[in-house]
C-alpha positions in Angstrom: 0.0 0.0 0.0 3.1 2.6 0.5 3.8 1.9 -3.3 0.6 2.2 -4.0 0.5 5.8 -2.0 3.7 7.4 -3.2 2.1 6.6 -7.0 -1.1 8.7 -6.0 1.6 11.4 -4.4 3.6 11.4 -7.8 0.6 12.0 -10.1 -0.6 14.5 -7.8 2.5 16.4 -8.1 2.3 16.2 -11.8 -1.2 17.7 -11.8 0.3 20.9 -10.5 3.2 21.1 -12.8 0.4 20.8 -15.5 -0.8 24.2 -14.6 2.1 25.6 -13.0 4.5 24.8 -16.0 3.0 27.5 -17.8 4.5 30.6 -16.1 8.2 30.6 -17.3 6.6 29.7 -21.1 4.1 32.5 -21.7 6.6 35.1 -22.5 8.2 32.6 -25.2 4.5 32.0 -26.7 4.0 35.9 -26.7 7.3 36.1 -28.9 6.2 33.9 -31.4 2.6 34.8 -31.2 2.5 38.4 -30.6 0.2 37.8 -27.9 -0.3 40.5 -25.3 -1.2 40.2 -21.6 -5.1 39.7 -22.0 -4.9 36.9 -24.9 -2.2 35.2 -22.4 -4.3 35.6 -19.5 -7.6 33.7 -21.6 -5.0 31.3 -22.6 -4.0 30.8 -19.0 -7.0 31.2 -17.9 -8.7 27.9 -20.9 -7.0 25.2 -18.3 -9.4 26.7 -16.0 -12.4 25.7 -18.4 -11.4 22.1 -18.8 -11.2 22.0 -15.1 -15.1 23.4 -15.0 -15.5 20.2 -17.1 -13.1 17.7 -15.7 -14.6 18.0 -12.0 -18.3 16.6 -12.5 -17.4 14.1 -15.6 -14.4 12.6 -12.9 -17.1 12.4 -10.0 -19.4 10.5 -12.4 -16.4 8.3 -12.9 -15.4 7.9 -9.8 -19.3 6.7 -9.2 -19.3 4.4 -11.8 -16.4 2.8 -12.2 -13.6 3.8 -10.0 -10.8 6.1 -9.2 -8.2 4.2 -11.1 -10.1 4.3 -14.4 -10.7 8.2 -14.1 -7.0 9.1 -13.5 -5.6 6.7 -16.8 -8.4 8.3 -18.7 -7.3 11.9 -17.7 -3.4 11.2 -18.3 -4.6 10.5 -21.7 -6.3 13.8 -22.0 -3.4 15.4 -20.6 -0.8 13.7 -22.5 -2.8 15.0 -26.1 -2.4 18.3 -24.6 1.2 18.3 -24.3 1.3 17.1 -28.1 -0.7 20.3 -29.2 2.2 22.2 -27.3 4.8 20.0 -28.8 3.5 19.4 -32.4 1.2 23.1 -32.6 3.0 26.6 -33.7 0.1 28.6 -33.1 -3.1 29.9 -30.7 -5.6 27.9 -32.5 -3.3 24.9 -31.5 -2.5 25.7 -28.2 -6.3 27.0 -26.8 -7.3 23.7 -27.4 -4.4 22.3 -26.2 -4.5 23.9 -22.9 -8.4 23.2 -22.6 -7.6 19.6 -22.8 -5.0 19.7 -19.8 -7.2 21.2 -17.8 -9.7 18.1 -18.2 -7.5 15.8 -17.8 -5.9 18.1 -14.6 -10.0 18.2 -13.1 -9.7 14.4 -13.5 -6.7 14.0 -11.8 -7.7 15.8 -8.5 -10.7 13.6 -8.3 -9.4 10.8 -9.3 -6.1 11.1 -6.4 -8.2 12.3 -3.9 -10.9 9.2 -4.4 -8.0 6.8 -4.6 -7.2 8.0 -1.0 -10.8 7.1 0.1 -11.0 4.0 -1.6 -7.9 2.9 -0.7 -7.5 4.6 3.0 -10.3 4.3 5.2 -10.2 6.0 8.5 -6.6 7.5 7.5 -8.0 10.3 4.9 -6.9 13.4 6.5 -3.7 12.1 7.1 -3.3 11.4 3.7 -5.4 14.3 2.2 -2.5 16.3 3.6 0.3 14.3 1.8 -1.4 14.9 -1.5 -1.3 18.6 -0.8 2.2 18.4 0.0 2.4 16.9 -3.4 1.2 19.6 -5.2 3.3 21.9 -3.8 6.2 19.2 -4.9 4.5 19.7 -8.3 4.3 23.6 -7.9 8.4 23.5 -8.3 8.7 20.9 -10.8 6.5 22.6 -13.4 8.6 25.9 -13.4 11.8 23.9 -13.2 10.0 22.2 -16.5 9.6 25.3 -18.0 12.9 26.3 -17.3 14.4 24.1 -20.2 13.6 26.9 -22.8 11.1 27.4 -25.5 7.4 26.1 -25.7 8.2 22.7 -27.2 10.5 21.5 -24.8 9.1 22.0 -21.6 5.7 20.3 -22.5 8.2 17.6 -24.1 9.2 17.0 -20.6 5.9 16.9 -18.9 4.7 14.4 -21.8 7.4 11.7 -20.6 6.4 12.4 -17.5 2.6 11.5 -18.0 3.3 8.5 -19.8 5.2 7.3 -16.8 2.3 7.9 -14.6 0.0 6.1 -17.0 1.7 3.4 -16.5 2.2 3.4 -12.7 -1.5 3.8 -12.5 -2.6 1.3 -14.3 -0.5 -1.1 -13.0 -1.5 -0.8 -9.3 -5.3 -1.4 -11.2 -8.6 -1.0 -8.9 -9.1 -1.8 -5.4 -10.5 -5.1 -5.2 -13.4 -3.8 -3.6 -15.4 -1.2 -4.9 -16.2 1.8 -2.8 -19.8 3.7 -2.3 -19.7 7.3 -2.4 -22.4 9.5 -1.4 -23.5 13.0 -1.2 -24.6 15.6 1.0 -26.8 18.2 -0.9 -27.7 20.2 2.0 -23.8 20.5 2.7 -23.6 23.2 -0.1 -26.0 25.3 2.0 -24.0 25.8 4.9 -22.2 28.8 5.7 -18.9 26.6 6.4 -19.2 25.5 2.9 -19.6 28.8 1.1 -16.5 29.8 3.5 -14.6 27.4 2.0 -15.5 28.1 -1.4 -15.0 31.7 -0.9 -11.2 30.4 0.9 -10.2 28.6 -2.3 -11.7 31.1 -5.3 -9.1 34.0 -3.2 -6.6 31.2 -3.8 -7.3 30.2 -7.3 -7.7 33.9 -8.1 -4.1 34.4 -6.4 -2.5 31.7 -8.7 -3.9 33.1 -11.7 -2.8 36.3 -11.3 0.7 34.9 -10.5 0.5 32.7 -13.2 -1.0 34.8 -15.9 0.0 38.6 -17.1 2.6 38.9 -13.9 5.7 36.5 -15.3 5.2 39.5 -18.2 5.9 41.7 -16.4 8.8 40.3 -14.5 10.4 39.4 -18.0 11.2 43.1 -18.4 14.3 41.9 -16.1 14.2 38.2 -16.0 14.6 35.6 -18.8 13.0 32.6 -18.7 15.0 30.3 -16.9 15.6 33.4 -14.2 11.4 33.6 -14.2 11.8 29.9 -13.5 14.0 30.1 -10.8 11.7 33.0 -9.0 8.8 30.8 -9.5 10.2 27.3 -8.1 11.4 29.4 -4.9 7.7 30.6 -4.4 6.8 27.1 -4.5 9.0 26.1 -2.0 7.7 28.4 0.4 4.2 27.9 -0.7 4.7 24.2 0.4 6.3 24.6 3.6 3.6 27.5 4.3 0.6 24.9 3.5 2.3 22.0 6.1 2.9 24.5 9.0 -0.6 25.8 8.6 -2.2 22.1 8.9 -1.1 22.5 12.7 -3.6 25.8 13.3 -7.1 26.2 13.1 -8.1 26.8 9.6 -10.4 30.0 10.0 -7.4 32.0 11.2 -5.4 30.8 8.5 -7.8 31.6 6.5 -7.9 35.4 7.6 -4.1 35.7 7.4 -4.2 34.5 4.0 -6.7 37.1 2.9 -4.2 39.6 3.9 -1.2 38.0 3.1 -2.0 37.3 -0.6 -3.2 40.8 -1.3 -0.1 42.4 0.0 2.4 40.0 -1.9 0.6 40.0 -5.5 0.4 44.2 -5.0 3.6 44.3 -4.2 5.4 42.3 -7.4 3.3 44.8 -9.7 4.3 47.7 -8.3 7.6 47.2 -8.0 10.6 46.4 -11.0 13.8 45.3 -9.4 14.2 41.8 -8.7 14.8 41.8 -5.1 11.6 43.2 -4.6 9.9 40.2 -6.8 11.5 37.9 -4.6 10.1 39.0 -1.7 6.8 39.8 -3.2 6.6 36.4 -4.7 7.8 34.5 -1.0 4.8 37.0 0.7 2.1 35.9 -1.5 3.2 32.3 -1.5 2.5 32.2 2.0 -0.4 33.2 1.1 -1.5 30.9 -1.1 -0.4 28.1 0.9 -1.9 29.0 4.6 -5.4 29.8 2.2 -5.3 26.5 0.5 -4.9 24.0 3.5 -7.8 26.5 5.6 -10.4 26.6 3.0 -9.5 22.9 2.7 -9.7 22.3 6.3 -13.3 24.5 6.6 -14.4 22.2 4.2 -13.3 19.1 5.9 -14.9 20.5 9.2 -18.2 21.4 7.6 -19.0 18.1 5.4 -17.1 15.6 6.6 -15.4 12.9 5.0 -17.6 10.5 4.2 -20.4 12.4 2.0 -17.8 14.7 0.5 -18.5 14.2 -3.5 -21.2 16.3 -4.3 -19.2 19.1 -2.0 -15.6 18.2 -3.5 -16.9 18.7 -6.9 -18.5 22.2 -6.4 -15.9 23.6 -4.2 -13.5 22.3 -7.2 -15.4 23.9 -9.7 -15.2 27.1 -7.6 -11.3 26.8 -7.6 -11.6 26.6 -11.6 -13.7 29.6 -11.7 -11.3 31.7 -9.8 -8.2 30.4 -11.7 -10.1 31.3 -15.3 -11.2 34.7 -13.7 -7.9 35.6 -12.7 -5.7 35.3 -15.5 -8.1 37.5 -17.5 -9.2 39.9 -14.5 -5.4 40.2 -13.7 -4.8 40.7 -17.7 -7.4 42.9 -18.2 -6.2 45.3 -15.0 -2.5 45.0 -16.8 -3.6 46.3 -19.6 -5.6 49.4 -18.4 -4.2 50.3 -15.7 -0.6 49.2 -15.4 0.8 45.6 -13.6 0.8 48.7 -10.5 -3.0 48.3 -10.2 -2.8 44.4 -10.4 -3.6 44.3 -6.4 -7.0 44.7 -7.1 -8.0 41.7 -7.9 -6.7 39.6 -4.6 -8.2 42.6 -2.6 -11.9 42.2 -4.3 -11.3 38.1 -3.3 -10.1 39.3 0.0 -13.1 41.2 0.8 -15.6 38.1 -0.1 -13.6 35.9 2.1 -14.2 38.6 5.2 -17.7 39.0 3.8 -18.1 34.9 4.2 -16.2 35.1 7.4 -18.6 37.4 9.2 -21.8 35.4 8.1 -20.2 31.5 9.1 -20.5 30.7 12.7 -17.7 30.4 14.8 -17.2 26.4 15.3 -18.5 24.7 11.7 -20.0 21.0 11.9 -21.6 18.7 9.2 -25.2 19.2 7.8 -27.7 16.8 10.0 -29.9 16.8 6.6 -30.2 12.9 5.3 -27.7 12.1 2.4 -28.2 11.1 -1.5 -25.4 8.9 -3.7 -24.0 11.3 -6.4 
């Protein structure tokens, strides 16, 4: 069962290299593309779109089949993707490109995070927690991808990577026996719930930005493997930031994370020297990583484990709507008003999470409404 675990853990960390690759390889596609901020923000922001679409069709999956069979099926998506990158030369290559890895990436998260419930009864926060960690692992890797220069050969990289993982997956197969998932319905009526939600669309928002029309602006300085570099750092301190803030209560991380993420994205647009980036990028990774493990822990509290689908695919979708919105939100505010102004957009998020926070009671439990199988 380890080898089994670690497998889930690697694939995990290859879904966030999927969408964190990108960063270091949007200035090189505006180069050859002529592309300016808002078209690389939509384009950014397509993965987004496939993960609006990845979500429900992996928890129907998940239903009828099983976790295994969702996360071959998305690798395959994901791995076509990486062709378009590979093969294409142009935006009507890589829109559809980039929609497909974002299925496949929807897919992914379900499918891991249903492996650990089949798989790990009793033991799933525990190792809901590793798979975070995971993704932080795979926050780093996809920048240090990136870092190998051009568009091609970074998605190159990621493709030998996916086939590796389709292969690991489908030799540990399915459990042998097949797990019953249910739903909660009256779960997405709870204040906790829409807490969380509003927790992890400030996050998604924050990686957008940071992913979208930002590593333009740092490429006034910064070449692409230097853009790299800056990026893999925030990882690390995302990472660390999301462990430590496992050991608190998650409403308080929450709060901090609000504050945390608008200060650090504000801070890398208004400023151009690259000391200043670095500490504006470390600031709103610790952000991004006490905000994801709160909103994830609020949503833990509130639904509980057991009749999580139904609430996991929602609060999923609400992560994909904040990481479309913010590329093109952040984009958009480039464009207008300078990358100076690009603050506004985690400060709007930040003021819905405080809105959320004053309207959720102070201790969350589950719903005590009857449940329904997805």
């Amino acid at each position: 069962m380890r080898s089994t675990y670690l497998i889930l853990l690697g694939v995990a960390a290859l879904d966030a290299a999927g969408y964190s690759i990108i960063a270091p390889v949007v200035p090189a596609i505006a180069d050859e593309t002529g592309a300016g901020p808002g078209v690389i923000g939509a384009l950014v922001g397509t993965f987004a779109v496939g993960q609006l679409l990845g979500f429900p069709l992996a928890g129907r999956g998940v239903q009828r089949r099983h976790a295994s069979f969702v996360l071959v099926t998305s690798l395959v998506l994901m791995l076509v993707g990486d062709l378009g990158f590979v093969l294409g030369d142009s935006l009507a290559v890589y829109f559809p490109a980039r929609l497909l890895q974002g299925i496949g990436a929807g897919g992914l998260w379900m499918g891991v995070s249903f492996a650990i419930l089949e798989r790990f009864p009793g033991e799933e926060l525990r190792r809901l927690s590793g798979v975070l960690a995971a993704y932080s692992v795979g926050a780093i890797a996809g920048p240090a991808m990136g870092a190998v220069g051009g568009i091609r050969g970074p998605f190159l990289v990621h493709l030998a990577a996916v086939l590796l993982a389709a292969v690991a997956i489908a030799a540990i197969g399915a459990p042998r026996e097949r797990a019953q998932f249910g739903s909660d319905r009256a779960a997405l009526r709870t204040a906790g719930f829409w807490l969380a939600s509003a927790g992890i669309l400030m996050v998604a928002l924050g990686y957008g930005a940071l992913d979208g029309p930002l590593p333009l602006h740092f490429a006034d300085r910064l070449g692409q493997g230097e853009i790299a570099a800056l990026y893999v750092i925030g990882a690390l301190v995302l990472g660390a930031s999301a462990v430590a803030a496992a050991r608190g209560a998650p409403r308080p991380m929450l709060v901090a994370a609000a504050v945390v993420i608008t200060l650090g994205i504000a801070l890398a647009g208004m400023t151009d020297t690259v000391p200043w980036w670095l500490g504006a990028i470390a600031l709103a990774s610790v952000g991004l990583g006490i905000g994801e493990t709160g909103a994830l822990g609020i949503l833990l509290e509130t639904v509980g484990p057991e009749r999580i689908v139904l609430a996991m695919v929602v609060w999923s979708q609400v992560w994909a709507v904040g990481y479309l919105a913010g590329p093109a939100a952040a984009g958009a505010v480039a464009e207008s008003l300078g990358f100076a102004a690009i603050g506004l957009v985690p400060l709007v998020a930040a003021l819905i999470v405080f809105a959320a926070f004053v309207l959720s009671p102070t201790k969350l439990a589950p719903p005590r409404s009857g449940a329904s199988p997805v």
